[in-house]
BANU-389341 format. One record per residue (C-alpha): residue in three letters; x, y, z. Coordinates in steps of 0.25 Angstrom, whole numbers, plus 2048, in hexadecimal, padded with zeros to 3 digits. Example, Ala and Ser with C-alpha at 12.3 -4.5 7.8 and 13.67 -1.06 7.14 Angstrom:
residues 2
ala8317EE81F
ser8377FC81D
This chain:
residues 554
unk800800800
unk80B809805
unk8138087F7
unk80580A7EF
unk8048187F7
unk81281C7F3
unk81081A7E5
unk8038227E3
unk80C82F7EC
unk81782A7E2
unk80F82D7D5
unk80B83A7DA
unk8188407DF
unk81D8447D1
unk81184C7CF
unk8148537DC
unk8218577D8
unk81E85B7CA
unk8138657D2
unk81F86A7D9
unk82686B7CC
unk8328627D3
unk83B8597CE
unk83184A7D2
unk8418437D4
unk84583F7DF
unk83983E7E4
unk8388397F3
unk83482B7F6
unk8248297FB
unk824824807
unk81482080D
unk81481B81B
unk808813820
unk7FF81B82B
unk7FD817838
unk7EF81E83B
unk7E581A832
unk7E082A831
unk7EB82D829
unk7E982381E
unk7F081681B
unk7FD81C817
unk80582A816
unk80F832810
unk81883E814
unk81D840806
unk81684E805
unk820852813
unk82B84E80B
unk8298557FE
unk825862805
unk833867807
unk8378637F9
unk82B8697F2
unk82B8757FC
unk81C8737FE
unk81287080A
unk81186180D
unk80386280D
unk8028687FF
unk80D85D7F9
unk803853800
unk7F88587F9
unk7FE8597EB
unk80284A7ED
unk7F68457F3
unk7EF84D7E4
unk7F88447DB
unk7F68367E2
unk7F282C7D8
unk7EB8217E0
unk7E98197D2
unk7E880C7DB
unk7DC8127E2
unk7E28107F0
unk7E081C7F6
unk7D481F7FD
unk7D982C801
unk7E5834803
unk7E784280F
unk7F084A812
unk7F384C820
unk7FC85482A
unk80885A824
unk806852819
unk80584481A
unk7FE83E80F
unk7F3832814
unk7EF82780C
unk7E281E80E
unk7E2813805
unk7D580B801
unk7D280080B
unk7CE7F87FE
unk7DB7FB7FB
unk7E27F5809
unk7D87E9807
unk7DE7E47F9
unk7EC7E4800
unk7E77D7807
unk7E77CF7F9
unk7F57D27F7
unk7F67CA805
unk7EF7C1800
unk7F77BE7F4
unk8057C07FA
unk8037B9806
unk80F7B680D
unk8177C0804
unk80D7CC808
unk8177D680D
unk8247D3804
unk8277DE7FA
unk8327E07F1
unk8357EF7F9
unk8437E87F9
unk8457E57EB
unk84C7D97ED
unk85A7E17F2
unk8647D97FB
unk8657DD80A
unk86B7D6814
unk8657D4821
unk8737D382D
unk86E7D083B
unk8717C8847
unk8817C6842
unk8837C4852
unk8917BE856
unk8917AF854
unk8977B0863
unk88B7AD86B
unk87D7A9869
unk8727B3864
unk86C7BA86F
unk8607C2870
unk8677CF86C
unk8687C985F
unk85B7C685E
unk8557D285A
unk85F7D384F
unk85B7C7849
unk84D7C8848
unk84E7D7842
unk8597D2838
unk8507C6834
unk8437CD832
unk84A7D782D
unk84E7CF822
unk8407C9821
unk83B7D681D
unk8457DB814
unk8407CD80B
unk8327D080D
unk8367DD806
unk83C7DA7FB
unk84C7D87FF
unk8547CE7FD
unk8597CB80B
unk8687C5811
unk8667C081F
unk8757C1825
unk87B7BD833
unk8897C4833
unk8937BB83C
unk89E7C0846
unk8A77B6844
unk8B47BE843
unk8B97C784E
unk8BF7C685E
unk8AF7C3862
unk8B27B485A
unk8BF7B3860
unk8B97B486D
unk8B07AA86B
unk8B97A0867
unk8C37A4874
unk8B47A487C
unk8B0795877
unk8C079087A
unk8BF795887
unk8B378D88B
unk8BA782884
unk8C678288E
unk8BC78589A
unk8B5778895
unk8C1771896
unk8C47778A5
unk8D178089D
unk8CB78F8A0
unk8C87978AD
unk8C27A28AA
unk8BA7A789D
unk8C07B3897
unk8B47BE897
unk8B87C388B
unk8B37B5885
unk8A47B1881
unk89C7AE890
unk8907A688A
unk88E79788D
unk88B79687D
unk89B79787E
unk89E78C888
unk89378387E
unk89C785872
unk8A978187B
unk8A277487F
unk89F770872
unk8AB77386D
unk8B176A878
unk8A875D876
unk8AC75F867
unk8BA761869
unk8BD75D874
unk8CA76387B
unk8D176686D
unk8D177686F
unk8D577587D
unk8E677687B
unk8E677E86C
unk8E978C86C
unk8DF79786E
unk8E279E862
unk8E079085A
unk8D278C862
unk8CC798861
unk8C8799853
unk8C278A854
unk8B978E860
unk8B579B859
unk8B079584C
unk8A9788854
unk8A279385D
unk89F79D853
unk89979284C
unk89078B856
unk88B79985A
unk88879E84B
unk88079184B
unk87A793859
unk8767A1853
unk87079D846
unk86879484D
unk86379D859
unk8607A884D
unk85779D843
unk84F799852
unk84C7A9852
unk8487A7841
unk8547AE83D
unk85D7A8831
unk8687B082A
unk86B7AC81C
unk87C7AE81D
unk8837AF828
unk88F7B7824
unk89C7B682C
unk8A47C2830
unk8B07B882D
unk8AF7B981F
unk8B17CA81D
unk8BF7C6822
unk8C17BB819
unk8CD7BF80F
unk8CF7CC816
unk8C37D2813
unk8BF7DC820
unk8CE7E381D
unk8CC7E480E
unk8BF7E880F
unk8C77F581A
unk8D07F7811
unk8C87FA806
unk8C080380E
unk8CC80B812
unk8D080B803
unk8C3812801
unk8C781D80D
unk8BE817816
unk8C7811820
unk8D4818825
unk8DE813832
unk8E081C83F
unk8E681784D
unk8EA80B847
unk8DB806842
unk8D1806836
unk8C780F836
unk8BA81182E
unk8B681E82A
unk8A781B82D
unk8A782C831
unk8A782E821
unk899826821
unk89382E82F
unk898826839
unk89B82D843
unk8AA827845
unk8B281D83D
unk8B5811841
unk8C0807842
unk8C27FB838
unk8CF7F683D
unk8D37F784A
unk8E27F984F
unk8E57EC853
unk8DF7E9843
unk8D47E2844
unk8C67E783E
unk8BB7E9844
unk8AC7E4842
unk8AA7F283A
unk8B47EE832
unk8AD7DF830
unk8A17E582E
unk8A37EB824
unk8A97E281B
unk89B7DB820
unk8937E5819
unk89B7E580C
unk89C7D880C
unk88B7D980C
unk8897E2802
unk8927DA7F9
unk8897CF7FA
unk87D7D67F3
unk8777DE7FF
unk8727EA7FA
unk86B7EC808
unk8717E8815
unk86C7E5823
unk8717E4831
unk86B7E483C
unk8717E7848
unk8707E9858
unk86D7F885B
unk87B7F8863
unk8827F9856
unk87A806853
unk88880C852
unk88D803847
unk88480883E
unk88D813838
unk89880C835
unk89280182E
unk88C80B825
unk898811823
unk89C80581F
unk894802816
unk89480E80E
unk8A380F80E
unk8A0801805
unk89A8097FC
unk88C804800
unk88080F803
unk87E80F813
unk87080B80F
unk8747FF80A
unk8767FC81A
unk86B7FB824
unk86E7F9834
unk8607F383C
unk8647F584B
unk85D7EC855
unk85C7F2863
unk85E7EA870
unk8547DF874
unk84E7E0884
unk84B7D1888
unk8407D1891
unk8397C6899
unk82A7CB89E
unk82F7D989C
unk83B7D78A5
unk84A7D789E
unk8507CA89D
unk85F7CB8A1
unk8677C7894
unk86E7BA899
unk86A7AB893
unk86A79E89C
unk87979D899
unk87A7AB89E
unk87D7B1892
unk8727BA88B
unk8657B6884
unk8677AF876
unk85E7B186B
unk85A7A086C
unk8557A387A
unk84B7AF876
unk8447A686A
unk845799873
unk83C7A087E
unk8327AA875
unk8347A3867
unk8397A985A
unk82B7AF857
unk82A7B8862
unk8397BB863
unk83A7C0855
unk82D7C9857
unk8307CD864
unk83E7D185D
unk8367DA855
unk82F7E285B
unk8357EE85C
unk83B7F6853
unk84B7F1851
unk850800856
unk8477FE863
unk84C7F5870
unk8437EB871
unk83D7E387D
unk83C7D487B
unk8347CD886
unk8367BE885
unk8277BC88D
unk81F7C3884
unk8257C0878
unk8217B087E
unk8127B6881
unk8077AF87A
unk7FF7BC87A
unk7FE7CA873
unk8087D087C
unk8117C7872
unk8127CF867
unk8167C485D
unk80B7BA864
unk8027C5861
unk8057C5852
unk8077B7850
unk7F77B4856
unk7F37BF84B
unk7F87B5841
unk7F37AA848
unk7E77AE84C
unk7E47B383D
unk7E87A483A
unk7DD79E843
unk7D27A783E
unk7D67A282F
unk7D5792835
unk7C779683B
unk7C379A82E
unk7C8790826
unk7C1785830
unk7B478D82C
unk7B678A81D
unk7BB79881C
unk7C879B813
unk7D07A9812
unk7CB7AF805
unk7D27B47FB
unk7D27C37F7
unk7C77C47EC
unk7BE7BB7F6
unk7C07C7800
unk7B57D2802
unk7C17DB807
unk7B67E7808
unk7B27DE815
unk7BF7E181C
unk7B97F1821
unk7BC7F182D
unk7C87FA836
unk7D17F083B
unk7CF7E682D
unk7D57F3825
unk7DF7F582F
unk7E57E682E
unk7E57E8820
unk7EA7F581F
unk7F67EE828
unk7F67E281E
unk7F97E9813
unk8047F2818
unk80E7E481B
unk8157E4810
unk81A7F4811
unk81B7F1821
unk8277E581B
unk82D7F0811
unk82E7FB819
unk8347F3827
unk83F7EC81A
unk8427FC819
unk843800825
unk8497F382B
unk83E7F1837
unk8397E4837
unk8307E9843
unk8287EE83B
unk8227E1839
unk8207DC848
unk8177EB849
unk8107E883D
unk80C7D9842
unk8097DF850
unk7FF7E9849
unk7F87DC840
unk7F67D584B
unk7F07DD853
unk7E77E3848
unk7E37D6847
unk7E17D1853
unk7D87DF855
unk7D07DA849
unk7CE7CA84E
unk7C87D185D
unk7BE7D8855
unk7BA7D1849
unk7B67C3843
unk7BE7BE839
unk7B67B3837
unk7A77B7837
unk7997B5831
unk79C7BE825
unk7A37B681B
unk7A87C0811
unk7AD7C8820
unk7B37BA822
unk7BA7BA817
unk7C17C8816
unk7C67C8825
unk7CB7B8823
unk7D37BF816
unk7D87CB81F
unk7DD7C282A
unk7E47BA822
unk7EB7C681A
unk7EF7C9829
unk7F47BC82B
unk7FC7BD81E
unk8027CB822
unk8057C6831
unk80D7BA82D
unk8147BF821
unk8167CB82C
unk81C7C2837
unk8227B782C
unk82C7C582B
unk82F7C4838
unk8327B8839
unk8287B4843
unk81D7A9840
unk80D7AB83D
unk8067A1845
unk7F879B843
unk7F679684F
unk7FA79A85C
């Protein structure tokens, strides 16, 4: 609907410049946001306020001369104001909003894809925690925003990479390897005390143990600088696994898993800086490398090389992202925890100083999650004393309700995760709450069909039936799905869809309190049978995105 509105301002606007005896190039782009009271029509424009200081005429009068010179050759429009400073109000035909529910009909489970997207290539980066532990629940958040994220970006048309970028090189593995040797020689009664510099978790002692009962005491006597590297990759690897396994329990898989290892195979971190300081981006002071980010608005450079030689993860980094866009990723995607809000400069810098637009990269930050158990905070520590894993979050609520919950705020905003209520079996559950939408839209349809009565088809439908308030409001919010998908892929929030399925369900759930579905009045029958079940299309596909399930029975 939105992008029929924008193409009936679009054929009037050259008009309106030639009024204004103007050049109609560049002209600005149409942008028509839907309402949210019903008094001011279905959707609005502020195009008139943006012209005014480019035509040097009232906004008002602009708004008139453009409402004048609307074409509404489809017949949409039942009418069209202007209002305050000069908005311009559209109401479209309710005949109109009803014929949007044979195009539910007909796309079924692909209702609310689009090709907004135009099949570009965008690469989706999240979770990329350090293989040196297990996932815990301040990864979480990541995940699900990352995956949906990318969900999304498909429905609208991209042609979406799903990437966990892995750690693997750095002091943080040596350290693991040192950490697992350690508990290695404990084991074998050879080690007193654990440096506190190593890894603390009992996931450590775990990987030591099974070591040993492989091994045997093999490592016991063979130099440190020789073991370490063969407990670093045995780690890494049981934990990557242990990670890939906790993630597809939370409905999250990756399609590459990309290992910082490879940007240093055949030198390719320091070609990569020496190429850059070819170009004048990179210059030496006090014995290190620095990046001249300042030239791209950063507000200091920052070093590449340290003194002692060894490069840092800005460095890594951005071989990373070069490494991406030669891949084919025109847009690319990471998502990351708000604490590296800083990091964002440079890594632009970086980008542009590889000759890529600072568009080409986009940053979602997710805030911190508070863990709450009946509204009180749960202390961050495990049974092994450690801190809460991922695992232990969906073993106790379920994926369902841990991804929603994970989604209910936007990404910029600290969200509150209460473990009780995301276990309710009640409307204070807010994922519960849409899945007995679904569910309870499913029974209605089983009722039916035990009654001999099937869900019609569209030209079986006397739509004209459908008159009353909250029937035009369900479809009203029908029929804007698929621009709700397009516009949270360009914006990058995929809480937009948790809002939206909070708003259906509870128009719904208003609707059944009141009204019969099924009643004496067959054609009545008939036309709400085919409105629910054009609901119970829009909330699956809707939650399908989510990656949460539709149930029919609960």
């Amino acid at each position: 609907m939105k992008n029929r509105i924008v193409s009936i301002i679009a054929r009037a606007l050259p008009e309106v410049m030639a009024e204004a005896r103007l050049d109609p190039l560049p002209l600005p782009p149409v942008e028509v946001e839907a309402t949210r009271d019903p008094a001011h029509g279905d959707y609005a424009t502020n195009l008139a306020m943006i012209l005014s200081a480019r035509l040097k005429r009232n906004p008002r009068q602009i708004a008139r001369t453009i409402c004048d010179r609307l074409q509404d050759e489809e017949s949409i429009l039942a009418k069209v104001e202007i209002a305050g400073p000069g908005f311009i109000n559209f109401f479209l035909r309710e005949e109109v909003w009803k014929t949007e529910l044979q195009r539910i009909e007909a796309m079924g489970e692909r209702y609310g894809c689009s090709d907004a997207g135009g099949g570009r290539r965008v690469q989706v980066e999240f979770v990329s925690a350090n293989p040196t532990g297990p996932l815990h629940i301040g990864h979480a958040r990541g995940a699900v925003v990352g995956d949906v994220l990318a969900n999304i970006l498909r429905a609208a048309g991209y042609e979406v990479y799903r990437e966990y970028y892995v750690n693997d090189a750095g002091n943080q593995m040596f350290n693991l390897g040192r950490s697992v040797l350690y508990r290695y020689r404990e084991l074998l009664g050879r080690l007193a005390a654990f440096p506190e510099t190593c890894y603390q978790g009992e996931y450590i002692r775990a990987i030591a143990a099974e070591i040993l009962s492989r091994d045997g005491e093999s490592y016991l006597d063979r130099p440190e600088e020789e073991v370490v590297p063969v407990f670093t990759d045995y780690a890494a690897t049981v934990i990557l696994r242990g990670i890939k396994e906790d993630l597809a329990a939370f409905g999250v898989v990756f399609d590459g898993y990309f290992s910082e290892r490879e940007l240093y195979r055949d030198d390719g971190v320091a070609k990569l800086l020496r190429r850059l300081e070819e170009g004048g981006h990179i210059y030496g002071e006090d014995g290190a490398r620095w990046f001249r980010t300042t030239a791209f608005g950063d507000e200091k450079d920052r070093v590449v090389v340290r003194q002692n030689g060894e490069t840092t993860y800005f460095a890594a980094d951005i071989a990373y992202h070069k490494n991406k866009f030669e891949r084919g990723f025109s847009w690319v995607i990471d998502v990351w925890g708000a604490d590296h809000h800083g990091y964002l400069p440079r890594m632009s810098a970086g980008v542009q100083a590889l000759g890529y637009p600072p568009e080409s990269l986009r940053v979602v930050l997710v805030q911190l999650v508070n863990l709450l158990r009946g509204g009180k905070p749960v202390a961050m520590s495990t049974r092994s004393g450690e801190f809460v894993t991922l695992r232990e979050v969906v073993d106790e609520v379920g994926r369902d309700a841990a991804r929603y919950n994970f989604l209910m705020r936007r990404t910029d905003s600290h969200l509150d995760f209460d473990l009780e209520v995301a276990k309710e079996q009640s409307n204070e559950n807010p994922v519960y709450y849409v899945q007995y939408a679904h569910a309870r839209i499913a029974g209605i349809l089983r009722l039916a069909a035990e009654r001999g009565m099937e869900v019609p088809r569209y030209e079986e439908v006397e739509t004209g039936l459908l008159v009353l308030s909250e029937e035009m409001a369900l479809i009203k919010a029908l029929s804007r799905f698929p621009e709700l998908v397009a516009g949270a892929a360009a914006a990058l929030e995929p809480h937009r869809l948790t809002f939206f399925a909070n708003e259906l369900a509870a128009l719904f759930h208003s609707y059944y309190n009141k009204y019969k579905v099924i009643s004496d009045d067959p054609a009545l029958s008939r036309a709400r049978l085919f409105l629910i079940e054009a609901l119970r299309i829009v909330l699956k596909n809707n939650l399908h995105l989510l990656g949460v399930s539709a149930p029919d029975r609960m």
